[in-house]
C-alpha positions as CSV (number, residue, x, y, z in Angstrom):
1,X,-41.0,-49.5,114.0
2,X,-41.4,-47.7,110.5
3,X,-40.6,-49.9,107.4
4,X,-40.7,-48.6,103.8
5,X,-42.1,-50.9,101.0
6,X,-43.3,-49.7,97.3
7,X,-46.5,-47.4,97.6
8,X,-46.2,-47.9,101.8
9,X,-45.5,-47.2,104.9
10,X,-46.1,-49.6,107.6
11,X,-46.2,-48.7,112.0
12,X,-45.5,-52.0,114.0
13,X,-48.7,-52.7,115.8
14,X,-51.0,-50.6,113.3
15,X,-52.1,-51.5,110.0
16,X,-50.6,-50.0,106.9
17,X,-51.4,-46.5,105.8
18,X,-52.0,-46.8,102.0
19,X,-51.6,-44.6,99.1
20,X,-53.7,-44.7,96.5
21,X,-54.5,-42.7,93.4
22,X,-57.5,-41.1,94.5
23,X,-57.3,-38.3,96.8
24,X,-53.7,-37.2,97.7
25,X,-54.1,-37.5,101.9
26,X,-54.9,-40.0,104.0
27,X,-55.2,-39.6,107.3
28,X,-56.2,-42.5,110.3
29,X,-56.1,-42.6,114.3
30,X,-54.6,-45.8,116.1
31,X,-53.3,-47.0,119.0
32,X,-53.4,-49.2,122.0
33,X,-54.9,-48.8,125.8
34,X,-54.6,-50.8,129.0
35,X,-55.5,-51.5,132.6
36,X,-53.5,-52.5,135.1
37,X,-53.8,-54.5,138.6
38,X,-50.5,-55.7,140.7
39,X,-50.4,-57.5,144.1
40,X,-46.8,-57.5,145.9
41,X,-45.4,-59.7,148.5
42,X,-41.8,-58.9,149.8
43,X,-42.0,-60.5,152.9
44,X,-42.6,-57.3,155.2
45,X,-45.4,-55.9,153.7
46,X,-48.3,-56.7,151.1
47,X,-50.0,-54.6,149.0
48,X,-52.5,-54.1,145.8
49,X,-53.9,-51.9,143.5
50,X,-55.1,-50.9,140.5
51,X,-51.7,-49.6,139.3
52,X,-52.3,-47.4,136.1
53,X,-54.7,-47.2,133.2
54,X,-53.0,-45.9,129.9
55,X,-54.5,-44.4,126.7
56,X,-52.1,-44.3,123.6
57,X,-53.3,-42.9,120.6
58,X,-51.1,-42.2,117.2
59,X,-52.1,-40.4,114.7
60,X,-50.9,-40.7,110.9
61,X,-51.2,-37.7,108.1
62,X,-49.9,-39.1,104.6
63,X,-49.5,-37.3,101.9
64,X,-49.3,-39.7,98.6
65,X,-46.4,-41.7,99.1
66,X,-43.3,-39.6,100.0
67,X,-44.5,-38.4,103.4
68,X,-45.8,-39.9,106.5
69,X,-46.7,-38.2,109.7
70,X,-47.3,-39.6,113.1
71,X,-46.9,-39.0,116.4
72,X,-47.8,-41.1,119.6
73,X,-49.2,-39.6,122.9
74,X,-49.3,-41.7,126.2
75,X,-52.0,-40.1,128.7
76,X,-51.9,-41.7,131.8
77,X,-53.7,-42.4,135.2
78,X,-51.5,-43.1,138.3
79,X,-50.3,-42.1,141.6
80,X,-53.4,-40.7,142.1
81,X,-53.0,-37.5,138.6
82,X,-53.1,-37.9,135.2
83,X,-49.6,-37.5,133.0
84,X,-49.7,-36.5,129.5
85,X,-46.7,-37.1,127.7
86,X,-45.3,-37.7,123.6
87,X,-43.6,-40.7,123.1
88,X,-42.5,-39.7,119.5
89,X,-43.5,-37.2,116.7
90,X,-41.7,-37.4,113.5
91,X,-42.0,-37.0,109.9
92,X,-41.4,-40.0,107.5
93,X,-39.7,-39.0,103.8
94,X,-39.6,-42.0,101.7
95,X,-36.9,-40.7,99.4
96,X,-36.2,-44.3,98.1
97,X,-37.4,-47.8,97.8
98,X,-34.2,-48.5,100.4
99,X,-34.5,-45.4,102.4
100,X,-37.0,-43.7,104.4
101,X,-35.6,-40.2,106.5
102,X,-37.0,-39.6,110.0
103,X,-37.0,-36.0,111.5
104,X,-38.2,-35.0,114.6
105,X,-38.8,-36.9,118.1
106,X,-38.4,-40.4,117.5
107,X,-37.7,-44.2,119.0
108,X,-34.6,-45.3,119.6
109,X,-33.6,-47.3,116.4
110,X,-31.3,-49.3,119.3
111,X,-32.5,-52.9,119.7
112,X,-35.8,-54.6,119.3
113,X,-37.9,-54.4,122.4
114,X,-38.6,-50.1,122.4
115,X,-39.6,-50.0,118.4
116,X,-41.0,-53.4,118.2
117,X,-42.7,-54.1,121.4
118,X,-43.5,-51.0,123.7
119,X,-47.5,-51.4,122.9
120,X,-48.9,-53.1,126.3
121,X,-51.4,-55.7,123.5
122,X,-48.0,-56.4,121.4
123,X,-45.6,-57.2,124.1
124,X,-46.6,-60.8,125.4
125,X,-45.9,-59.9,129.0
126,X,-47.4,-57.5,131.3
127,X,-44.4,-55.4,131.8
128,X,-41.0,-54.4,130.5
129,X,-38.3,-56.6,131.2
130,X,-35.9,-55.8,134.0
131,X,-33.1,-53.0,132.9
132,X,-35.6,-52.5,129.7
133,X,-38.1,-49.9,131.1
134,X,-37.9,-46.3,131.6
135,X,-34.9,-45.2,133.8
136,X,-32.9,-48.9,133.0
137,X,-30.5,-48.8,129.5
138,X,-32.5,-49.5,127.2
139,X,-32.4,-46.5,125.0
140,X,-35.9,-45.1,124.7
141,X,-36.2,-42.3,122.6
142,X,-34.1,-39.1,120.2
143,X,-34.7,-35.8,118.7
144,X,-33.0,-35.7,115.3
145,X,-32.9,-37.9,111.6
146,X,-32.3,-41.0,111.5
147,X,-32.5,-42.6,107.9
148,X,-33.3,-46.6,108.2
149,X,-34.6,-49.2,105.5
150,X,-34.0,-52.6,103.7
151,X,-32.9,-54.3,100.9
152,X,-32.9,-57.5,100.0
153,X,-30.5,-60.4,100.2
154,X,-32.1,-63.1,97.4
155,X,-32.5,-65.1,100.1
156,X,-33.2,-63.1,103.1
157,X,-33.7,-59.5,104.5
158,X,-30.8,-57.0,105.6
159,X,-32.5,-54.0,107.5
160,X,-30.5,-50.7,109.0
161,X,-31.0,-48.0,110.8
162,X,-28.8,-45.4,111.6
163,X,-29.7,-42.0,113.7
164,X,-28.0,-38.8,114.8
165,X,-29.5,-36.6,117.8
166,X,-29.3,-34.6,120.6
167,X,-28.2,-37.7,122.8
168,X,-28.6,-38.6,126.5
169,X,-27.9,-36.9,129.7
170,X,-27.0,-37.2,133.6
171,X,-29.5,-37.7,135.6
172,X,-29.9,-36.6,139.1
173,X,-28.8,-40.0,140.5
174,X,-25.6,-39.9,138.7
175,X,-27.6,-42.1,136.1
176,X,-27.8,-41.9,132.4
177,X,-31.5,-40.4,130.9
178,X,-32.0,-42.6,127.6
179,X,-34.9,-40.2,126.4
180,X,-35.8,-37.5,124.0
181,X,-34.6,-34.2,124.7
182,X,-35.3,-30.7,122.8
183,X,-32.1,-29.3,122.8
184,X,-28.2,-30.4,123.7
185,X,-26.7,-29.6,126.6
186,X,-23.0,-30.1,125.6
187,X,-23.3,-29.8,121.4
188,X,-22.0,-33.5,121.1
189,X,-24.0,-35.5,118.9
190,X,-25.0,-39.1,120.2
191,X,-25.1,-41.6,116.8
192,X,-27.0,-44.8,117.5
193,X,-28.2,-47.8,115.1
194,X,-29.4,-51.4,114.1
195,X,-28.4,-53.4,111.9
196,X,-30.8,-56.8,111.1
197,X,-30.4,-59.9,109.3
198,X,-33.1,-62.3,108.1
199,X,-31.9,-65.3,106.4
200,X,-35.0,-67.2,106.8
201,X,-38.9,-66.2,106.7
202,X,-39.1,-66.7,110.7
203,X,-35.7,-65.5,112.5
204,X,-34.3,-62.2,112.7
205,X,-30.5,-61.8,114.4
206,X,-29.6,-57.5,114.9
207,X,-27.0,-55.6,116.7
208,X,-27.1,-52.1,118.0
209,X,-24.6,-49.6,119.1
210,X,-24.9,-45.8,121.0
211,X,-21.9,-43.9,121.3
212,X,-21.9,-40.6,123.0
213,X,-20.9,-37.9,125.5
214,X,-22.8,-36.8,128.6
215,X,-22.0,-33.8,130.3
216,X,-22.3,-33.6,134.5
217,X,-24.5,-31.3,136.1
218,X,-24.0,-28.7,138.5
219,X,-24.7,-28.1,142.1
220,X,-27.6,-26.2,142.8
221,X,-26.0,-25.2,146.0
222,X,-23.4,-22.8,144.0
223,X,-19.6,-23.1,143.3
224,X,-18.1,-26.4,143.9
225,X,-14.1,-27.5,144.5
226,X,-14.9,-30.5,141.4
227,X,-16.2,-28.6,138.7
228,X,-18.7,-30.8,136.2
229,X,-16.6,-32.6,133.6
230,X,-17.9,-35.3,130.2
231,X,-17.5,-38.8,130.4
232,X,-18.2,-41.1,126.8
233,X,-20.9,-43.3,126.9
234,X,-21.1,-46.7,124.8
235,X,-23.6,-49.1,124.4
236,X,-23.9,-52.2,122.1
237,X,-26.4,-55.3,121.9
238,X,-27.7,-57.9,120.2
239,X,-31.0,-59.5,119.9
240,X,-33.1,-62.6,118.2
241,X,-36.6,-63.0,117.6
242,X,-38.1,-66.2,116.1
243,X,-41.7,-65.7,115.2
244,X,-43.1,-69.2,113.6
245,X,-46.2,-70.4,114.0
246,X,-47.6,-70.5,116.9
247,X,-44.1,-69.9,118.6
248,X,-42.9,-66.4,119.9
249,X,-39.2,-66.5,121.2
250,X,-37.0,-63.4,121.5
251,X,-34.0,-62.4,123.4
252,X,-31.8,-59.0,123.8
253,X,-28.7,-58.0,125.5
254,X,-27.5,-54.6,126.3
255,X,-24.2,-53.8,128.1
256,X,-23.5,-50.1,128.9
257,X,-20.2,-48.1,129.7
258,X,-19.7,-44.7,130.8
259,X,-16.3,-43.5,131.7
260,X,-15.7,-41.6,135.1
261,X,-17.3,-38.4,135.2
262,X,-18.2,-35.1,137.5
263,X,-21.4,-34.4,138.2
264,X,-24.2,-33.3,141.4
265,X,-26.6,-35.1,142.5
266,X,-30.2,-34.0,143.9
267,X,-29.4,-33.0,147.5
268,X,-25.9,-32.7,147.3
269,X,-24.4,-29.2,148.2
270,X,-21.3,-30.0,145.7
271,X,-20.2,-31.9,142.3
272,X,-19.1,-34.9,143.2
273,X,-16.8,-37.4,141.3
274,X,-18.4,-41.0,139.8
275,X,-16.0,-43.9,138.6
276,X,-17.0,-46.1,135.6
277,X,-20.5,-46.9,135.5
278,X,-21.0,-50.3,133.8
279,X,-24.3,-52.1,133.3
280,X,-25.8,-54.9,131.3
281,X,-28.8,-56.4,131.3
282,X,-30.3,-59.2,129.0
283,X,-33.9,-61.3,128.7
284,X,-35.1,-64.4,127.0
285,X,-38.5,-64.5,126.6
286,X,-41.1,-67.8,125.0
287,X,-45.1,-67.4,124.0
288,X,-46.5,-70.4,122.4
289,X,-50.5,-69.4,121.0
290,X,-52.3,-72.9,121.5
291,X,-54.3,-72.3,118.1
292,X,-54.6,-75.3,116.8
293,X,-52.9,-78.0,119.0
294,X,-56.2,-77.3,121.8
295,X,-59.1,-79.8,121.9
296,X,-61.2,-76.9,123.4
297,X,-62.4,-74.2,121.3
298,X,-61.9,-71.8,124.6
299,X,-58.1,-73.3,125.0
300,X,-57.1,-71.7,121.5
301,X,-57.0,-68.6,122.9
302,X,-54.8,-69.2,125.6
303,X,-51.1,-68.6,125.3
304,X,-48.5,-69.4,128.0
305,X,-45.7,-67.4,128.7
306,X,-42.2,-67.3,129.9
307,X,-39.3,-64.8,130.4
308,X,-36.0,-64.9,132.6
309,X,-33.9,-61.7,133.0
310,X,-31.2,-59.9,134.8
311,X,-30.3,-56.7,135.2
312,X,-26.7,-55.6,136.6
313,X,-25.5,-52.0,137.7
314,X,-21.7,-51.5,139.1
315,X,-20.1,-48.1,139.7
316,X,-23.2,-46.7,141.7
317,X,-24.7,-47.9,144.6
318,X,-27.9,-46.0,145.2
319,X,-28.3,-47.3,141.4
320,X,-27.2,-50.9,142.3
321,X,-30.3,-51.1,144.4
322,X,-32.5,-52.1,141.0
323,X,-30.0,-54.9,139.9
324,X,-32.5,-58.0,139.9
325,X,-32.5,-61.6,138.8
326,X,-36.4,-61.5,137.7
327,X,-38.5,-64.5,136.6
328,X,-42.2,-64.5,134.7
329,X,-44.5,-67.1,134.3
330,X,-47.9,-66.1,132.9
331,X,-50.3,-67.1,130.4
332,X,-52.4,-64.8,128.2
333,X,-55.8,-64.7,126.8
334,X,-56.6,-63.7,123.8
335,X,-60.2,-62.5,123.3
336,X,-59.9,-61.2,119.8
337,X,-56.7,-60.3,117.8
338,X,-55.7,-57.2,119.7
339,X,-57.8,-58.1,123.0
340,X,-55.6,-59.6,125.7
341,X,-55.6,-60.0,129.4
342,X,-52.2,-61.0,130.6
343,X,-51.8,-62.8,134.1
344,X,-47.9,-63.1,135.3
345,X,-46.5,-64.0,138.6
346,X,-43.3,-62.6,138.8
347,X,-40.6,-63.1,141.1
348,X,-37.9,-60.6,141.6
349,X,-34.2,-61.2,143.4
350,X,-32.3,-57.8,144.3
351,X,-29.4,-58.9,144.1
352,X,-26.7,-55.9,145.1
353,X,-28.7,-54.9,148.3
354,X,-27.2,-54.6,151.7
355,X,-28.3,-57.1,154.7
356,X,-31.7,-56.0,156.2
357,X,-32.7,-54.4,153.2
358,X,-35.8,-55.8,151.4
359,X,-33.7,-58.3,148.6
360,X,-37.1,-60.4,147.4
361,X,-40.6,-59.8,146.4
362,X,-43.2,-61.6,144.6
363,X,-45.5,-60.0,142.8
364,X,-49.1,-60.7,140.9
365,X,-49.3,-58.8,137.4
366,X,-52.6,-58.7,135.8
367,X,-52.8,-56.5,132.9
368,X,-56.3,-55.8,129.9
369,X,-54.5,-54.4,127.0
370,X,-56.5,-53.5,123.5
371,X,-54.7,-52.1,120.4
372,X,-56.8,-50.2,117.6
């Protein structure tokens, strides 16, 4: 998340970039890494592996304090290649002391857990929760302006952000792509935002909203007797996040809408007609750093953690194979103050699968994450 304060701009997860009267640019490399291990039981079969090991580095270019520029690459390792990929590249114009404009490839101003939270050693579990992660409804990322900021209340905090973009897109499962994209393929603009209140020092309450339209795709196969038709898309949510003392609580909702709508599907030899596509999926999530209460030097570091969450898809079947029910118990240690390894045990409950089809599965999450 990018905040604006006097002579500042500020990157969740990095430290601020400064201005300062000396020389006019400033320029610094950040960013986070991680490892990954998971072991998974679904009753048939077992399996483990190293899953992934990720290198994220941002870079920031400011020039005095009106412009900041960053950008974020994820370069991957898994399924046997390597992935490069840009999570977001923007420019930051702090044209007020309320108002900072964003242009370029950025993410999603839409809830707390994508902005806030996407760095593996700032996100207290060792995944994304169900329905949050790529290809759920979280939105992830836009390519446009957004202009977001804050002003204060006398008491309290009252933050906003409000963006305009290319918007999302069909998918080839009939699904809806939350992500970036360089160009629009219907010239409808999606418009998305928070909006955040902080009364007190420690609690933040926000609600979010996406509204849209996403156009169907055609059949590879050639003419069709359905041609490819829009269907609006609307999304709200709300979410908390209570961050005192040793205590780290936070929750999120999202529920999702997308009218009926025309569109092929990979494999299919013809457009084909969807009903109403409704989802929702929500989380509650506790951390609680023993600093402090441990008698142990070596316990201080340790921080338990909890998260329930579900995730629920109607209106597609093939999609309603990832609605869950998903619990995650873990505890984290914490090495130095952006050195963690995260162990979970996870438990996930498919819960729209047919008879015979695999409907449970355990699985052992062990994750080494390091931001810098």
């Amino acid at each position: 998340m990018t905040t604006a304060a006097a002579g500042c701009l500020v990157l969740a997860g990095a430290a601020p970039v400064l201005a300062d009267n000396g020389p006019d640019t400033n320029f610094r490399v950040t960013g986070f890494a991680d490892a990954n291990f998971t072991y998974l039981d679904n009753g048939v079969t077992t399996s483990s592996e190293f899953s992934s090991i990720r290198f994220n580095p941002i870079f920031q270019f400011q020039y005095q304090d009106f412009v900041l520029f960053e950008a974020e690459l994820e370069i991957e390792n898994a399924d046997g290649g390597t992935t490069t990929g840009l999570e977001y590249a923007q420019a930051d114009f702090l044209v007020h002391p309320n108002a900072v404009i964003v242009v370029g490839q950025f993410l999603s101003p839409f809830g707390q857990f994508m902005e806030r939270l996407h760095p593996s050693w700032i996100n207290r579990m060792a995944d994304m929760p169900a329905g949050f992660a790529h290809g759920g409804i979280q939105p992830a990322s836009e390519t446009g302006v957004q202009v977001r900021g804050a002003f204060n209340l006398n008491p309290g905090t009252f933050t906003y952000a409000v963006a305009v973009g290319n918007g999302p897109r069909v998918g080839e499962e009939a699904d809806t792509e939350l992500t970036a994209y360089d160009g629009d393929d219907n010239d409808n603009k999606a418009i998305s935002g928070r909006f955040g209140l902080r009364v007190i020092p420690d609690l933040e309450i926000g609600a979010s909203f996406l509204t849209a339209k996403v156009l169907g795709l055609e059949s590879e196969a050639g003419p069709s007797l359905l041609d490819p038709t829009e269907a609006d898309l609307i999304q709200w949510g709300a979410d908390f996040a209570y961050t005192g003392g040793a205590w780290d609580i936070r929750g999120e909702y999202i529920d999702s809408r997308r009218d009926p709508i025309n569109t092929a599907v990979a494999g299919a030899v013809a457009v084909e007609a969807f009903p109403t596509l409704e989802s929702t999926a929500w989380y509650l999530q506790m951390a609680y750093r023993l600093s402090g209460t441990a008698e142990f030097p070596a316990m201080a570091n340790l921080e338990p953690t909890l998260r329930y969450g579900e995730y629920d898809i109607v209106g597609n079947d093939d999609l309603a194979m990832h609605a869950q029910r998903r619990w995650d118990v873990g505890v984290n240690y914490w090495f130095a103050p952006s050195l963690v390894a995260k162990t979970v045990l996870q438990r996930r409950e498919f819960t729209a699968r047919m008879p015979g089809d695999v409907s449970e599965e355990t699985r052992l999450l062990v994750q080494m994450a390091y931001g810098f």
